[in-house]
C-alpha positions as CSV (number, residue, x, y, z in Angstrom):
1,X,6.1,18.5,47.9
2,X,4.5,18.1,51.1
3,X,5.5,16.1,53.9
4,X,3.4,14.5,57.0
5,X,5.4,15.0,60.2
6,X,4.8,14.0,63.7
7,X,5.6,16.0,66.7
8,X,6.0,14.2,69.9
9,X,5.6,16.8,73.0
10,X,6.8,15.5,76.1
11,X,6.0,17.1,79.7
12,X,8.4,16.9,82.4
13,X,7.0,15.6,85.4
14,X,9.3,13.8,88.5
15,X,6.6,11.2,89.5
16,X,7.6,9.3,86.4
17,X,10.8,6.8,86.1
18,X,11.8,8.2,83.0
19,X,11.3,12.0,84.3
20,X,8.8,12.6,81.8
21,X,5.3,11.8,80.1
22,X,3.8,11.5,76.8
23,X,1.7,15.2,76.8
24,X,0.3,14.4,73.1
25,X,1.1,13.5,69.7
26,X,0.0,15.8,66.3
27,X,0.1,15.1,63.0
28,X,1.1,17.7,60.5
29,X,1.1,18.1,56.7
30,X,4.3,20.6,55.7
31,X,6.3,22.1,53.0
32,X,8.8,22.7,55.2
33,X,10.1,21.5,58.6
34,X,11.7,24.4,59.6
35,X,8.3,25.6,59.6
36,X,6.9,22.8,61.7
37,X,9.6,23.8,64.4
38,X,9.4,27.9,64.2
39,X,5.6,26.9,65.1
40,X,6.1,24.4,68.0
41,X,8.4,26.8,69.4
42,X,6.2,29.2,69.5
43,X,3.4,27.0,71.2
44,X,6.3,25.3,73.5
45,X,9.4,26.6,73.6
46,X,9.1,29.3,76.1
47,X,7.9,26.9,78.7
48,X,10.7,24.7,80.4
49,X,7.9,21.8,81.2
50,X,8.0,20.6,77.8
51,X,10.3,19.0,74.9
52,X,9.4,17.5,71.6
53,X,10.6,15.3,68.8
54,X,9.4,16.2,65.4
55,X,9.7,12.8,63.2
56,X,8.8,12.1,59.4
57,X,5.4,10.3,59.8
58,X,6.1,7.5,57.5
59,X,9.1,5.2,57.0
60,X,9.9,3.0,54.3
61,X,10.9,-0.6,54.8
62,X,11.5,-3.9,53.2
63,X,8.9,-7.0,53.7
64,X,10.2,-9.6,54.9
65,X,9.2,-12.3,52.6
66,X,8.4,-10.6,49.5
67,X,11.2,-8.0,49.5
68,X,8.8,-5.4,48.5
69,X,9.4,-1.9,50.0
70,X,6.0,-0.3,52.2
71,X,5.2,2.6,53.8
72,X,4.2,2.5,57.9
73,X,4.0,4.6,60.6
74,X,7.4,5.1,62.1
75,X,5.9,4.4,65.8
76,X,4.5,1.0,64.8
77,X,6.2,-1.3,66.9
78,X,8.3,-4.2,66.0
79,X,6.5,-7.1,66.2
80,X,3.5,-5.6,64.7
81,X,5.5,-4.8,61.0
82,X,6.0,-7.3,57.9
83,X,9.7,-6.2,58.2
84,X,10.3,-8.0,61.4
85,X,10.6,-11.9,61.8
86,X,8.5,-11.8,64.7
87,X,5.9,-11.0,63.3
88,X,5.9,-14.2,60.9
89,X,6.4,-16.6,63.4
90,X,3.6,-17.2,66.0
């Protein structure tokens, strides 16, 4: 069964706080994620600049009023997800 990933690459660069910045983010449709990393390895891994996170693209979670499990992004942010209280109350 496939699976949709994302991979997060991050650059280092020192006139940022954190040390680093967002360089992109690509979606990817797998079999296998030892695949997914062989390959982003072999576009990043010799360069010292960058890292990257490789996360399932979808999550599953539980609405809040209904109780119902969904599927969402796993980067949608709090408030913005039926899972949260925050986003019931305004």
């Amino acid at each position: 069964m496939k699976t949709e990933y994302t991979v997060e690459v991050w650059k280092k660069d020192g006139r940022y706080k954190s040390g680093c910045v967002l360089f992109g983010k690509f979606d990817f449709v797998l079999q296998d994620r030892d695949e997914l990393d062989r390959m982003v390895h072999s576009m990043y891994g010799e360069d010292s600049k960058f890292t990257w996170k490789i996360f399932e693209t979808f999550v599953t979670r539980k609405h809040l009023l209904t109780g119902e499990e969904f599927r969402e992004r796993y980067d949608t942010p709090y408030y913005c997800s039926p899972s949260s209280e925050t986003f019931w109350s305004s």
